[in-house]
Backbone as CSV, one residue per row, in Angstrom:
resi,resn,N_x,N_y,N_z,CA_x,CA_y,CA_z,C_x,C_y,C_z
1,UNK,-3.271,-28.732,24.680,-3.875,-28.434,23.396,-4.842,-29.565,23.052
2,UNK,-6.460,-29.365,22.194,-6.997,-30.346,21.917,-6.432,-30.934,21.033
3,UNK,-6.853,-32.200,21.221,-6.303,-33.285,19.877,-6.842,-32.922,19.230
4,UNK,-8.042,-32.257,18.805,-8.657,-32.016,17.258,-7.767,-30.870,16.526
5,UNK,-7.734,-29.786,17.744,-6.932,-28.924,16.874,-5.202,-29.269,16.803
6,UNK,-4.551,-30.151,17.056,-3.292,-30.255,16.889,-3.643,-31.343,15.702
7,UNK,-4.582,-32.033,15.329,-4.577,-33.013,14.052,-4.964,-31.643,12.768
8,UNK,-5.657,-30.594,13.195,-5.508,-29.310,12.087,-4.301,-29.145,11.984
9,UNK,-3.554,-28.564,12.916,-2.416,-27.850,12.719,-1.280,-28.728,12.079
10,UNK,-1.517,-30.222,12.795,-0.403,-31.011,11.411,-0.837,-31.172,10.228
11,UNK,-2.205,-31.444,9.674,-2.592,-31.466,8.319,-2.262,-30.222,7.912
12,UNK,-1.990,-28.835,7.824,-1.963,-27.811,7.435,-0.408,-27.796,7.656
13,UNK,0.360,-28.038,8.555,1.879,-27.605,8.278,2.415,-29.215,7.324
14,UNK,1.684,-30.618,7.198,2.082,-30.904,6.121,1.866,-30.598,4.551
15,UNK,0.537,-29.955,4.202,0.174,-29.524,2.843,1.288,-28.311,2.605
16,UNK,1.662,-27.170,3.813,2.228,-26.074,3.760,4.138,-27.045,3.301
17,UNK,4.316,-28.072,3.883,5.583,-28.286,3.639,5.728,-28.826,2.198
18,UNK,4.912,-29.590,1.960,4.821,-29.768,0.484,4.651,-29.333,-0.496
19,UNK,4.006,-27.920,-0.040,3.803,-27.013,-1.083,5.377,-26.554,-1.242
20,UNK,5.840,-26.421,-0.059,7.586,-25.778,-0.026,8.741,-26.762,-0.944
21,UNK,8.480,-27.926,-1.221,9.157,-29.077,-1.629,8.617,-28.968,-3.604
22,UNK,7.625,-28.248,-3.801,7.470,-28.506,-4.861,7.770,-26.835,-6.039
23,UNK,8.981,-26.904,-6.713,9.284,-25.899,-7.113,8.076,-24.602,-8.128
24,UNK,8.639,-23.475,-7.400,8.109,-22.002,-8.544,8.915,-21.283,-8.217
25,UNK,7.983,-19.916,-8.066,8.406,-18.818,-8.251,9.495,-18.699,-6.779
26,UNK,9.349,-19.196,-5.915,10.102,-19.340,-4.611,11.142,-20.043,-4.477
27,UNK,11.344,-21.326,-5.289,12.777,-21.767,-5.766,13.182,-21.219,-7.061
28,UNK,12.641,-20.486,-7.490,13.204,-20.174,-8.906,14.612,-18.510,-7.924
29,UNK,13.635,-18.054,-7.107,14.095,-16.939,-6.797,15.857,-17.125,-5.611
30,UNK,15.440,-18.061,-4.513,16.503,-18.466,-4.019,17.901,-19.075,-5.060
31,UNK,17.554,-19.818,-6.634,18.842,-20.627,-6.600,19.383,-19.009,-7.664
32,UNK,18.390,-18.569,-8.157,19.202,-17.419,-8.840,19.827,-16.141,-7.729
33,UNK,19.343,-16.007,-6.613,20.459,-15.868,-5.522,21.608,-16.108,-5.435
34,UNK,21.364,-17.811,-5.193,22.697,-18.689,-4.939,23.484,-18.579,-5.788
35,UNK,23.069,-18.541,-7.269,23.703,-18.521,-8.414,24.430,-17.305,-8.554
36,UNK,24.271,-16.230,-8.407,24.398,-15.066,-8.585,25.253,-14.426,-7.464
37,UNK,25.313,-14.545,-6.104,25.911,-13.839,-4.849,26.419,-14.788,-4.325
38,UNK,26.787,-16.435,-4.848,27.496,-17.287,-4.406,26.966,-17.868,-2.876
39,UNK,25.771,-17.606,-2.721,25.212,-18.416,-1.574,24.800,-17.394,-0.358
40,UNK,25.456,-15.953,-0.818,25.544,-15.288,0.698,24.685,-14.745,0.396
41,UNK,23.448,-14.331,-0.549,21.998,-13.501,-0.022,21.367,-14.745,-0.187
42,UNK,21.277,-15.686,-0.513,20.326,-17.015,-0.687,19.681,-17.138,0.626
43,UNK,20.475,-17.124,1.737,20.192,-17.477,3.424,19.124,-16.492,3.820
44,UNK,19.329,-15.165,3.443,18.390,-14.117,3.866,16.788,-14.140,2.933
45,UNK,16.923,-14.377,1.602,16.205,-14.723,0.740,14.927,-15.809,1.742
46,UNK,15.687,-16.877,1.660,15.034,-18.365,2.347,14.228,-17.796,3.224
47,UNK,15.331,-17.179,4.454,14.234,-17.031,5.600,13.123,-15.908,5.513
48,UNK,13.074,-14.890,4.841,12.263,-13.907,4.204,11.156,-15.080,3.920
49,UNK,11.053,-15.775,2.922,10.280,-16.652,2.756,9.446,-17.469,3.561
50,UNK,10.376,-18.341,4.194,9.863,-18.678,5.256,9.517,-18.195,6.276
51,UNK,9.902,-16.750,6.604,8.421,-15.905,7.312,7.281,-16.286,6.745
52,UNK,7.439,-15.357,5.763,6.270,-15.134,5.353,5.168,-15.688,5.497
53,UNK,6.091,-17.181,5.122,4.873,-18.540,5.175,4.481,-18.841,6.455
54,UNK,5.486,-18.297,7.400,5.127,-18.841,8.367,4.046,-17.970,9.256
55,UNK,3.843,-16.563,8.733,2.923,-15.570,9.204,1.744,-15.897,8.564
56,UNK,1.667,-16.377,7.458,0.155,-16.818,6.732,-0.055,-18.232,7.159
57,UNK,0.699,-18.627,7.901,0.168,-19.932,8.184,-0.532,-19.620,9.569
58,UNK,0.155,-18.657,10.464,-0.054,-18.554,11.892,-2.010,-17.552,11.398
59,UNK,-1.986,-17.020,10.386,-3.430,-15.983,10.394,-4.456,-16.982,9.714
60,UNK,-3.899,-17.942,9.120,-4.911,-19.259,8.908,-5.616,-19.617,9.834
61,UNK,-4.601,-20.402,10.449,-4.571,-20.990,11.728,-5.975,-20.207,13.085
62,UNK,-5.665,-18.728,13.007,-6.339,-18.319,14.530,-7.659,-17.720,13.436
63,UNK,-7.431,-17.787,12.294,-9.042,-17.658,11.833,-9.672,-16.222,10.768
64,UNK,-8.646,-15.525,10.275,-8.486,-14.606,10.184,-9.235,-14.646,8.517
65,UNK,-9.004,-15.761,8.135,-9.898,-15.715,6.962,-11.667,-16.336,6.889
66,UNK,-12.012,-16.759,7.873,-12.886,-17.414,8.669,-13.580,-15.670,8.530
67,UNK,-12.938,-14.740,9.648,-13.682,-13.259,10.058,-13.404,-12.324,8.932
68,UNK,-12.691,-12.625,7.737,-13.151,-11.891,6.894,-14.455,-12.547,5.749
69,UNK,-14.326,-13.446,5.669,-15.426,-14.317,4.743,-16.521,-14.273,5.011
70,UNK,-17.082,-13.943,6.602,-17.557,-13.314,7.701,-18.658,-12.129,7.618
71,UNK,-17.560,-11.381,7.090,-17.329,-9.809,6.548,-17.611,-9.365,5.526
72,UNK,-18.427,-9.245,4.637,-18.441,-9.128,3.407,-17.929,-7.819,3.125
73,UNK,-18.486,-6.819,3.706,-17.843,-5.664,3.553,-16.538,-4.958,3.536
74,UNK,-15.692,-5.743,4.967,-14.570,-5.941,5.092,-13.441,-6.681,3.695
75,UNK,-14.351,-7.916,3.468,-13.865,-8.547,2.310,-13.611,-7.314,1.230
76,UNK,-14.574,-6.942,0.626,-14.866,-5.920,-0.518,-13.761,-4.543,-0.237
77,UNK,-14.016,-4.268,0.878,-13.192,-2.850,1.058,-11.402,-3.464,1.032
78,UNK,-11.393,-4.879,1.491,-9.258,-4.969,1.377,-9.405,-5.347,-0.330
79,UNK,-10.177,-5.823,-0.889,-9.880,-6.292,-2.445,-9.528,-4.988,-3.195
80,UNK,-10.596,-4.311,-2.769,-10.750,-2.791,-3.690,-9.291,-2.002,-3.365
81,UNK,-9.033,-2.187,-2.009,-7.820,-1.772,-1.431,-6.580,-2.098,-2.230
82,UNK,-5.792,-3.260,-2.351,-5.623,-3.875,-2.829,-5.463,-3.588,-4.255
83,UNK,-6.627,-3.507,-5.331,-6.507,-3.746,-6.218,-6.100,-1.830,-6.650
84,UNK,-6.624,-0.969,-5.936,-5.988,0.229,-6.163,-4.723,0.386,-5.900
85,UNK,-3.919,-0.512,-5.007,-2.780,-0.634,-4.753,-1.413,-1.038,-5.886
86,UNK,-2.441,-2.021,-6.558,-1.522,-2.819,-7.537,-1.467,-1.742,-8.837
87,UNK,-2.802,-0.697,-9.245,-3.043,0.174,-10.358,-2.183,1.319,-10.121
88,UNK,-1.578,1.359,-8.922,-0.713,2.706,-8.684,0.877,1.874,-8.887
89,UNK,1.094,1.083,-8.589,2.050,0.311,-8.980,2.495,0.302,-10.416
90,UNK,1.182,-0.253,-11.212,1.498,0.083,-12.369,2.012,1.176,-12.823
91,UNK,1.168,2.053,-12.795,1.415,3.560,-13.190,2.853,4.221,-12.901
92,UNK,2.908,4.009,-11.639,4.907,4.242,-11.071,5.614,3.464,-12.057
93,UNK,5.269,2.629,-12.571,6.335,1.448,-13.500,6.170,2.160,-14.739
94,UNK,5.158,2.344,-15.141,4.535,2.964,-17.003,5.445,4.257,-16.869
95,UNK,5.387,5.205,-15.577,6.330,6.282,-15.456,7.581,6.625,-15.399
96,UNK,8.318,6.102,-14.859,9.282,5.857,-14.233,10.382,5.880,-16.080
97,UNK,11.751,6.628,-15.859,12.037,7.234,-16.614,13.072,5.458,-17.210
98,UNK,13.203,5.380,-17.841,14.218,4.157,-18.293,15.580,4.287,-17.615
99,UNK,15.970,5.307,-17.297,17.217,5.608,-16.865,17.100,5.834,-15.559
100,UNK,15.871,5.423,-14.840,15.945,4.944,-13.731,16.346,3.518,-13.355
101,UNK,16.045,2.709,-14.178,16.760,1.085,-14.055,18.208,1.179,-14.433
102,UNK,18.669,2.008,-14.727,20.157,2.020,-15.152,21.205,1.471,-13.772
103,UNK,20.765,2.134,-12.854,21.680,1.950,-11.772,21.287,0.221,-11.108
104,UNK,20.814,-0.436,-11.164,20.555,-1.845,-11.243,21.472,-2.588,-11.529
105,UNK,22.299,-2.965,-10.627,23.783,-3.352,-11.087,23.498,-5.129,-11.033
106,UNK,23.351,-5.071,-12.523,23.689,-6.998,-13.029,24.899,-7.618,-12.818
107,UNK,25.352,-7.499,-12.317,26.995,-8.537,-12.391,26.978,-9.439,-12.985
108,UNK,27.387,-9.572,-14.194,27.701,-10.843,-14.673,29.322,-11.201,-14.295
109,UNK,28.984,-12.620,-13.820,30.072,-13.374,-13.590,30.781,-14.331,-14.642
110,UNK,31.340,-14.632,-14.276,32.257,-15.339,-15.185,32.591,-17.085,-15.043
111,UNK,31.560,-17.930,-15.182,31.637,-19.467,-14.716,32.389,-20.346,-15.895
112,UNK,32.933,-20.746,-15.367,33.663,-22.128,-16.181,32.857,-22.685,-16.214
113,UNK,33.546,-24.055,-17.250,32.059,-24.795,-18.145,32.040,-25.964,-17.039
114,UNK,33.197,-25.866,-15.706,32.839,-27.303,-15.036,31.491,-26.671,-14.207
115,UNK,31.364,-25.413,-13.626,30.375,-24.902,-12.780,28.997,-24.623,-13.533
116,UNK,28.948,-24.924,-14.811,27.844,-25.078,-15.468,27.077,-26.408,-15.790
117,UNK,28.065,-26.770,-15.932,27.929,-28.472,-16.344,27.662,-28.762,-14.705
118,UNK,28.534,-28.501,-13.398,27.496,-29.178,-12.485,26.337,-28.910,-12.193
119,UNK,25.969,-27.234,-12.311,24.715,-27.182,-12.304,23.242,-27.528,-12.934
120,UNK,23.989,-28.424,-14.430,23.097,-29.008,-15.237,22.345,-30.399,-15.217
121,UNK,23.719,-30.897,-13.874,23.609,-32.103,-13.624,22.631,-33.182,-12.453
């Protein structure tokens, strides 16, 4: 492998790890997992994730935003794509009868104040 491109590929998997180290919507989602199913969907959660990242890191990487930027047309036709995607989304949600979320089973559990208090800590 060239040294130029293996000094890319570590600058990019360190910004990518740091981005992973610094909390949102991606640790917000794993600890209410953990919190919630006691650790056993948290594991599947994580690595879901860390696909993901790890598939947008690999289409970085071989250039894939490079040949659409490229593309203008291409560009224009996945946005539009895309953004008709998200307006039908909506619409299924605006529709969708209330008593369709019914079956959405919340479990609330039942924590003592020591399992709160450690998690505060």
């Amino acid at each position: 492998m060239d040294i130029n491109l293996f000094g890319i590929f570590f600058t990019v998997a360190i910004a990518h790890f740091l981005a992973l180290l610094s909390p949102g919507p991606d640790f917000v989602l794993v600890v209410k997992s953990a919190m919630r199913n006691q650790g056993k969907n948290a594991i599947g959660v994580t690595l879901g994730i860390v696909s993901a990242k790890a598939l947008y890191i690999g289409l970085c990487l071989i250039g894939v935003g490079s040949i659409l930027a490229a593309s203008v047309s291409v560009m224009i036709a996945l946005k539009v794509i895309g953004g008709l995607f998200l307006i039908y989304l909506a619409i299924q949600a605006l529709r969708a009868n209330k008593n369709s979320y019914s079956n959405l089973n919340m479990v609330e559990q039942s924590q003592s104040s020591t399992e709160k208090l450690t998690f505060l800590k």
